[in-house]
ROZAGU-801560 format. One record per residue (C-alpha): residue in one letter; x, y, z. Coordinates in nm, 4 decimals, m for minus. Layout:
N
<pt A; <X; Y; Z>> ...
REM end
This chain:
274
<pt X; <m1.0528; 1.4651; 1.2849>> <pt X; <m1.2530; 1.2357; 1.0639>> <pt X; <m1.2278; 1.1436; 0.7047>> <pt X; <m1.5091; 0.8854; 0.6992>> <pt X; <m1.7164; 1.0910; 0.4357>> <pt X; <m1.4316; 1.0660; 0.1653>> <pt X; <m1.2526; 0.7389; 0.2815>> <pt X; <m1.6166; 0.5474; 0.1914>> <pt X; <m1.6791; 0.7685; m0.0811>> <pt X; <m1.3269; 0.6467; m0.2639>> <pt X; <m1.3756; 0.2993; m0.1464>> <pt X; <m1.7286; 0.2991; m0.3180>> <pt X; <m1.8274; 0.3973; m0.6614>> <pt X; <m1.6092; 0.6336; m0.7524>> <pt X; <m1.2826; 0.4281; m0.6857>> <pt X; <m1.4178; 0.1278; m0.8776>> <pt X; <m1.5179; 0.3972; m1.1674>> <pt X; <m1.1215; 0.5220; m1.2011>> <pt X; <m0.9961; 0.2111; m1.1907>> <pt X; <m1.2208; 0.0683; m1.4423>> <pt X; <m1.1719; 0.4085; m1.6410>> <pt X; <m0.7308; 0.4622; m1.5908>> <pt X; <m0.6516; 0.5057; m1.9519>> <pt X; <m0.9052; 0.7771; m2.0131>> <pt X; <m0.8476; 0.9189; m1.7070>> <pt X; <m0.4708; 0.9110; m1.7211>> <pt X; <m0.5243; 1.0632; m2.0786>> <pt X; <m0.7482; 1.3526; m1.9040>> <pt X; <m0.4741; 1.4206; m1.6463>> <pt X; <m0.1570; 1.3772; m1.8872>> <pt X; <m0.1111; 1.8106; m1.9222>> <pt X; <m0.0987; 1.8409; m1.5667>> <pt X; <0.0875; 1.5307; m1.4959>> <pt X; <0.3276; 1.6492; m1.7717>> <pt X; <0.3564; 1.9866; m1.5866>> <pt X; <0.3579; 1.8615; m1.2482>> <pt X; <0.7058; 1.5890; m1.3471>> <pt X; <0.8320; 1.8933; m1.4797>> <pt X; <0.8936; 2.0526; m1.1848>> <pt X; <1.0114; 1.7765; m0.9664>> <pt X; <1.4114; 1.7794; m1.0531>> <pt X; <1.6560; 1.5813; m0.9962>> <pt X; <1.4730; 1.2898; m0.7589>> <pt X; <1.7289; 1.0171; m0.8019>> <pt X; <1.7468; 0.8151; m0.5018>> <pt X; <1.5359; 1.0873; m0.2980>> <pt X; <1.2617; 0.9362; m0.0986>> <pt X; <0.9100; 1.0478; m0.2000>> <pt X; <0.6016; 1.0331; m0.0546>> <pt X; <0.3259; 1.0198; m0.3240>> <pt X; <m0.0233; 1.1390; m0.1773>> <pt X; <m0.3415; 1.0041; m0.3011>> <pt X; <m0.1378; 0.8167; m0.5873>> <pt X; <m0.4478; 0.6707; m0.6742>> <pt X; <m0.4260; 0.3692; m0.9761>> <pt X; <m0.0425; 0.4417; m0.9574>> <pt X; <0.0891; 0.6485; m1.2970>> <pt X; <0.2324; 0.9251; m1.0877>> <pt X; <0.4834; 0.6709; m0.8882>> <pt X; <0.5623; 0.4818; m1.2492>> <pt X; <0.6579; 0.8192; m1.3476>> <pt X; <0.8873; 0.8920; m1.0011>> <pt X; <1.0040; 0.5335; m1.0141>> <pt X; <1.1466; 0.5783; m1.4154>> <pt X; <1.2917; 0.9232; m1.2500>> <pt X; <1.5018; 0.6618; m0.9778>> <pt X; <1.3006; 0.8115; m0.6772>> <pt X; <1.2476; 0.5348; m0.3603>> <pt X; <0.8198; 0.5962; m0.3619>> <pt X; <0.5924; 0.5260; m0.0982>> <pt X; <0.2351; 0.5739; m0.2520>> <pt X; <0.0030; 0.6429; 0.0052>> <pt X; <m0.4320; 0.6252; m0.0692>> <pt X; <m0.7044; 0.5691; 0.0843>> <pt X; <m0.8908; 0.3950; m0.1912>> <pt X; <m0.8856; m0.0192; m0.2241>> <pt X; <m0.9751; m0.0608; m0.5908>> <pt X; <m0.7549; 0.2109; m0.6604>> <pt X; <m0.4568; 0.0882; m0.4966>> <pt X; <m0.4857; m0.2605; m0.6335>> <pt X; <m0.4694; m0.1395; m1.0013>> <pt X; <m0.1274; 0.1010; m0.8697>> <pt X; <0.0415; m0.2523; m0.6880>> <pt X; <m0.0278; m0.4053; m1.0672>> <pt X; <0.1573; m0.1562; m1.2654>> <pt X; <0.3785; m0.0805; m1.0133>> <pt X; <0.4767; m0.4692; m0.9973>> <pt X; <0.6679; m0.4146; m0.6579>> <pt X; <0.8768; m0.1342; m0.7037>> <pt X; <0.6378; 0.1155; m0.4619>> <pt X; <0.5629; 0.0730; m0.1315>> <pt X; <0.1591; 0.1428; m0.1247>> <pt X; <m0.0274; 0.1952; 0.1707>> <pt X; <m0.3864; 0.1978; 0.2100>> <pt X; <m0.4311; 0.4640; 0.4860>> <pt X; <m0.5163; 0.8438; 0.5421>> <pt X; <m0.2441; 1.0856; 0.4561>> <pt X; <m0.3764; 1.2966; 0.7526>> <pt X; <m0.2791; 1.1053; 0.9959>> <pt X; <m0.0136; 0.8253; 0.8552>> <pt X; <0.3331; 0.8193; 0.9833>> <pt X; <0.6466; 0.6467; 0.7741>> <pt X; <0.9266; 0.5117; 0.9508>> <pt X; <1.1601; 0.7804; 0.7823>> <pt X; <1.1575; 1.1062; 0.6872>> <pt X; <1.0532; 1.2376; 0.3293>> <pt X; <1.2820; 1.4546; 0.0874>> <pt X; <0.9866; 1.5432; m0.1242>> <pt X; <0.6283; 1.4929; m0.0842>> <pt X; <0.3939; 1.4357; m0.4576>> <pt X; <0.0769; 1.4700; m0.5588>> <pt X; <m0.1459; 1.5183; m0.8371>> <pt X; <m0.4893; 1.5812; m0.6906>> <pt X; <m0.4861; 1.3863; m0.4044>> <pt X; <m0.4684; 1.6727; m0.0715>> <pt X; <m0.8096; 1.8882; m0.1196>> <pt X; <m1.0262; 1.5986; 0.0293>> <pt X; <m0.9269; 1.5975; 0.4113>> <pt X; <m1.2115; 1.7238; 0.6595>> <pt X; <m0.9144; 1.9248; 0.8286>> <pt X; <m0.6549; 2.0689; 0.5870>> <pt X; <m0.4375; 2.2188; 0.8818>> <pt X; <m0.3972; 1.9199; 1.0975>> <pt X; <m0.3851; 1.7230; 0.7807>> <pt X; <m0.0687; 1.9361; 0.6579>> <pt X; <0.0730; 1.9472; 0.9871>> <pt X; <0.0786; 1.5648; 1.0132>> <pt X; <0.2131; 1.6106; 0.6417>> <pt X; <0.5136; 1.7892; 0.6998>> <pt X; <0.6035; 1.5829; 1.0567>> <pt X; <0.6758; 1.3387; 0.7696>> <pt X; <0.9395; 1.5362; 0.5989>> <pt X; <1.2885; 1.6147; 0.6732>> <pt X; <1.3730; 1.9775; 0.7306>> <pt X; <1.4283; 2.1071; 0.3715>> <pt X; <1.1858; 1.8670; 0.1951>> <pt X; <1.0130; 2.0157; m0.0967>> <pt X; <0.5891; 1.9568; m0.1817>> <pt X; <0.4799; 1.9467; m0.4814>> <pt X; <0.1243; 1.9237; m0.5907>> <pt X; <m0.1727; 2.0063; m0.7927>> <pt X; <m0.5055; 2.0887; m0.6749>> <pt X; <m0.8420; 2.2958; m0.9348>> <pt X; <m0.8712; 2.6314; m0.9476>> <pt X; <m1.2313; 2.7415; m0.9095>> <pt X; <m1.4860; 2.5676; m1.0265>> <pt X; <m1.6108; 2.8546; m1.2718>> <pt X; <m1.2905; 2.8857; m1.4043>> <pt X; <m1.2905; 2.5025; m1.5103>> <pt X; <m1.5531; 2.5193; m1.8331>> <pt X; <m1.5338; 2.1125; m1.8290>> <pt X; <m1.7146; 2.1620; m1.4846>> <pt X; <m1.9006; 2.4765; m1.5021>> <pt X; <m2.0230; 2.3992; m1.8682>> <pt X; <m2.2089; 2.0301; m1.7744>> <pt X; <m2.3390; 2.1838; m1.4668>> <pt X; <m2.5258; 2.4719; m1.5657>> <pt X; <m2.6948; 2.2591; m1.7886>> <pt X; <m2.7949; 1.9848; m1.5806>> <pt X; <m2.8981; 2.2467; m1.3144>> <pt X; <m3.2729; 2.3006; m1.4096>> <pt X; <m3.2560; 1.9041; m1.4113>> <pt X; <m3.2189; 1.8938; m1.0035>> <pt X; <m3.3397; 2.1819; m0.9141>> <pt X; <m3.2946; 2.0402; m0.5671>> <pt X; <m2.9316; 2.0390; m0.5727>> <pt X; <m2.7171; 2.1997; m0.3275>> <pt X; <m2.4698; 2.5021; m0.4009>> <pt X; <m2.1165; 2.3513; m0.3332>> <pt X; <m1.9596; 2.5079; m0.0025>> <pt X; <m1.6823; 2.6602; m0.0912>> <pt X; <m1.3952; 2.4914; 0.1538>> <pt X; <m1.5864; 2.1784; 0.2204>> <pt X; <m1.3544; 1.8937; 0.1377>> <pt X; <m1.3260; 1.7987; m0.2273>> <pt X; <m1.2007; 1.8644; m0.5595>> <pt X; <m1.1860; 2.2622; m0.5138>> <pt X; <m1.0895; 2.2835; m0.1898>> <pt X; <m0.7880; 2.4794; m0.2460>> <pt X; <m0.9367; 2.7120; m0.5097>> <pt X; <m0.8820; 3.0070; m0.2697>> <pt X; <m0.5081; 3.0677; m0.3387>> <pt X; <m0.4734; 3.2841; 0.0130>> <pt X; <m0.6382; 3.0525; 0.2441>> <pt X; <m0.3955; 2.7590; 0.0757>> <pt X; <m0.1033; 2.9475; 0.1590>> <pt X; <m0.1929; 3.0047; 0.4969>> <pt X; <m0.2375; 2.6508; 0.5421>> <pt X; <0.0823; 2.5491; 0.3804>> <pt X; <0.2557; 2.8008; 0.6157>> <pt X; <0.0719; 2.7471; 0.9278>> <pt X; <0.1980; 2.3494; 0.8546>> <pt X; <0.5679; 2.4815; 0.8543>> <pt X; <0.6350; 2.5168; 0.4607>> <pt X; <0.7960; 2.8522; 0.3272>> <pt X; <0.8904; 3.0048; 0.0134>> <pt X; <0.5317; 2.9294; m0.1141>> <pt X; <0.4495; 2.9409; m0.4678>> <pt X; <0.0797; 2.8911; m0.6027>> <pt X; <0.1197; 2.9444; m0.9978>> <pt X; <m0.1529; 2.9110; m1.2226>> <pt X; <m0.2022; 2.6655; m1.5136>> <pt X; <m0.4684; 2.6315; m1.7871>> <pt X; <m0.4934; 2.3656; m2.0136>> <pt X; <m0.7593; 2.1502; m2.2183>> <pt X; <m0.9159; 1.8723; m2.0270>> <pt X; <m1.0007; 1.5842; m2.2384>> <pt X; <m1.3304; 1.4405; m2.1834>> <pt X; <m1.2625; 1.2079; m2.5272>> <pt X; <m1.0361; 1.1060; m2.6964>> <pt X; <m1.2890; 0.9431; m2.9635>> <pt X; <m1.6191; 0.8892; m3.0495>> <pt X; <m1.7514; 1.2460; m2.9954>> <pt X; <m1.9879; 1.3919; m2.8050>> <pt X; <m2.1745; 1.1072; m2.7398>> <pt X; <m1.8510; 0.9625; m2.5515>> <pt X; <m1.7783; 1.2919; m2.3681>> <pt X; <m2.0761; 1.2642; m2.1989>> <pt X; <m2.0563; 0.8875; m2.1155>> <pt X; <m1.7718; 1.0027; m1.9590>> <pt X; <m1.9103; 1.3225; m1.7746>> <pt X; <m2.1786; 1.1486; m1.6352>> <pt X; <m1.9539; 0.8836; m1.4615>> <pt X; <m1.6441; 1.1364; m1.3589>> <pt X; <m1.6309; 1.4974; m1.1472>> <pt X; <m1.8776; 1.7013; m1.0326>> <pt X; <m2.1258; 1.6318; m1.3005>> <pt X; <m2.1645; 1.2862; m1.1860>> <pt X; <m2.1662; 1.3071; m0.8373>> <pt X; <m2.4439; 1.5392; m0.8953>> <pt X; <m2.6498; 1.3363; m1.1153>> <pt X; <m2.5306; 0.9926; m0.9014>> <pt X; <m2.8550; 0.9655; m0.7055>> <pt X; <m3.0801; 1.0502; m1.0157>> <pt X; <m3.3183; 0.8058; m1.1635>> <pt X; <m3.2437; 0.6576; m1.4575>> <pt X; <m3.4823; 0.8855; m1.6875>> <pt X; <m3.2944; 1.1905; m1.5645>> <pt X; <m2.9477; 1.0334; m1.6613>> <pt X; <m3.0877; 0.9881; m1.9967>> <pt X; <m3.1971; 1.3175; m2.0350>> <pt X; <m2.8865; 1.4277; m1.9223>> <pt X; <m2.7056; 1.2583; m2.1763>> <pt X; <m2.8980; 1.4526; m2.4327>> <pt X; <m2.8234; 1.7935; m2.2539>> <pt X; <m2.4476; 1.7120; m2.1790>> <pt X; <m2.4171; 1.5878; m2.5861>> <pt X; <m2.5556; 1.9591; m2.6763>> <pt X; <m2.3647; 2.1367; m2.4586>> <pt X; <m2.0060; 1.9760; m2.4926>> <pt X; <m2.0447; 2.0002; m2.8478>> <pt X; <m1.8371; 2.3077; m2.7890>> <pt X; <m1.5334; 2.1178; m2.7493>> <pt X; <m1.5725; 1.8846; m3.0308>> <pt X; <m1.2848; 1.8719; m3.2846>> <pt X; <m1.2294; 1.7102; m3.5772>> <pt X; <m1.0703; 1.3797; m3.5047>> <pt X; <m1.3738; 1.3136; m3.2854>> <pt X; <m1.1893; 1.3744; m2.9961>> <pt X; <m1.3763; 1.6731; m2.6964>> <pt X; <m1.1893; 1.8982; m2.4931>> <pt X; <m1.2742; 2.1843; m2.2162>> <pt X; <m1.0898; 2.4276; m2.0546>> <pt X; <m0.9531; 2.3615; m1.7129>> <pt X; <m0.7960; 2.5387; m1.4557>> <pt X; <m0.5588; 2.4345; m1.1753>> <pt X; <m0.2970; 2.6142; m0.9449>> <pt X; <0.0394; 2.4394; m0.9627>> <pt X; <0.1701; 2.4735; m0.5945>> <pt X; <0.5570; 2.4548; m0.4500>> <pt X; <0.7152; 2.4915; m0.0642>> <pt X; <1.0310; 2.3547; 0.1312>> <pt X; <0.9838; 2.2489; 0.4867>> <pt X; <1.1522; 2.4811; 0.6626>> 
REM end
């Protein structure tokens, strides 16, 4: 089992772009992060393993809660922002969630978007849960399909006749949707041990600005999700063209205060080890 593909891929552009873009991103993210703390309970002195914790908000959040957190990412620039703002208090690892061990048992594992990229989601969970004590909960978020998330679906079909070269996504292939088939999750999640399985949906508006319009919403398409790892190769005329596309078509979302939103789409997913 190999993760090489996403392990470079975090360690690259895209983890330098989150950590240089936290706030807005954080800001994107706050609905489901809101939704997602929610539902964790009482974690006071539990032990919690927080998966693909990324630039580190999610453990700040399970720290204030009194939870013991091991963050666990494979992304460098990433996990050097989290070891800022966590000052200490978090034990971060940079390693592969499919295949690292702790030296103790879990009561909970977190994570807000950070499961749907491993090349081999049942050995990944398996590994997973051999980290967890019997009766440890997960709790994570993961997108819906991709049609069903307008702030994807929206930029893409207009940047489609753009790249007319460009690849339909497979639909299990590691990455952000990867779990938008709620049946083949839960087979996963029970063929890794975990019972009393609940995949609940969520919509909510993603925020692609918080300011400035629609010129800012697509600054910010063009260097986040799917939009951007499509148009990532592009020359630079096509990314300017883009911009002038993605400014029409987001214009959907604008509101008043400046700020653009879209409509996105996750499932909101529970088990116990059992």
């Amino acid at each position: 089992m190999s993760n090489d593909a996403q392990i470079d891929y975090w360690n690259g552009r895209a983890g330098e772009k989150w950590r240089a873009m936290q706030d807005d991103l954080d800001a994107m993210l706050a609905p489901v992060t809101a939704a997602l703390m929610a539902r964790t309970g009482d974690v006071a002195g539990a032990a919690v393993l927080d998966i693909g914790c990324g630039t580190g908000q999610t453990c700040l959040l399970l720290l204030d809660k009194g939870a013991a957190v091991t963050g666990v990412d494979v992304s460098e620039p990433m996990l050097a922002l989290a070891g800022e703002r966590t000052a200490g208090r978090a034990a971060l690892h940079k390693a592969d969630a499919s295949v690292w061990r702790g030296d103790a048992p879990f009561d909970m594992v977190f994570s807000r978007f950070g499961v749907m990229f491993f090349d081999d989601p049942n050995a990944a969970f398996a590994n997973i849960a051999a980290n967890l004590r019997p009766g440890a909960r997960l709790l994570f978020a993961c997108w819906r399909p991709a049609k069903e998330n307008e702030w994807v679906s929206r930029p893409l079909s207009v940047l489609a006749p753009l790249m007319p070269e460009m690849p339909a996504p497979e639909p299990h292939a590691p990455g952000p949707f990867a779990f938008a088939d709620k049946a083949r999750l839960t087979g996963i999640l029970e063929g890794a041990g975990f019972g009393a399985v609940r995949i609940e949906p969520l919509d909510f508006d993603v925020t692609l600005a918080r300011s400035g319009g629609v010129a800012a919403a697509a600054r910010f398409t063009i260097q986040i999700g799917p939009a951007a790892a499509a148009l990532a190769d592009q020359e630079e005329a096509v990314k300017d063209y883009a911009r002038t596309v993605l400014e029409e078509a987001l214009g959907k979302g604008l509101k008043a205060n400046g700020s653009v939103t879209l409509g996105g789409a996750i499932w909101l997913v529970e088990a116990v080890l059992q």
